[in-house]
N, C-alpha and C positions, 0 to 999 in steps of 0.2 A: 369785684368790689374789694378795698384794701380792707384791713383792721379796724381799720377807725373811722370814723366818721366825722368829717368839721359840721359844726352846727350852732349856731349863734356864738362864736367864737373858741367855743370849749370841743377838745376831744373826745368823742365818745368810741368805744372799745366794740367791736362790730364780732369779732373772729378771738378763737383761741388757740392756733396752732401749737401754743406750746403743753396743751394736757394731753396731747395724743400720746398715748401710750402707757396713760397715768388710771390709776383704778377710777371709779366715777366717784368716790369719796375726795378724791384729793381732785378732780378735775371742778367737782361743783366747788370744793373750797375756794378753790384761782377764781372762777367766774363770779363767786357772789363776791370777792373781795372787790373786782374792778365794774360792777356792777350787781351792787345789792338788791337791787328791785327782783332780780331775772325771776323768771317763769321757768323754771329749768328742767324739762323733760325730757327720758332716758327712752330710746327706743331703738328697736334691733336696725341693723344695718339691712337695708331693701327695704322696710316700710312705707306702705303708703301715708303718707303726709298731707296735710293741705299746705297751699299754694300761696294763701294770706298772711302781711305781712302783719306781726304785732310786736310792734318795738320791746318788749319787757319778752318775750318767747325766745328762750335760748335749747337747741336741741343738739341730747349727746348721743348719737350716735355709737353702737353696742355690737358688737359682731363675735367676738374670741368666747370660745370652750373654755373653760377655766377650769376644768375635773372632770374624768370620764365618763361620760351617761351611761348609767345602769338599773337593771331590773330590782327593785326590792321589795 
């Protein structure tokens, strides 16, 4: 499926390739700008997920260590 979507004439924004690589502060800024409704849920990478679609559900995807795990 492309980026967008045609749907009773208007483009609608499907995909975000361009926040990959972006903290999820600044990823969820882009998506609510070109879709303010969104559902926007942060979940690690391999998760199990359901399979149903809900037009407003936008999922980021979260995998990278960001500070070494330690005992405290």
């Amino acid at each position: 499926m492309s980026s967008t979507e045609v749907a009773s004439g208007e483009c609608k924004k499907m995909s975000w390739p361009e926040v990959v690589g972006l903290t999820i502060k600044e990823a969820k800024e882009i998506i609510l700008k070109d879709k303010p409704d969104a559902d926007i849920i942060v979940v690690p990478v391999g998760s199990a997920v359901t399979e149903d679609f809900r037009p407003n559900r936008v999922r980021i995807f979260v995998g990278t260590v960001a500070e070494t795990p330690h005992v405290r």
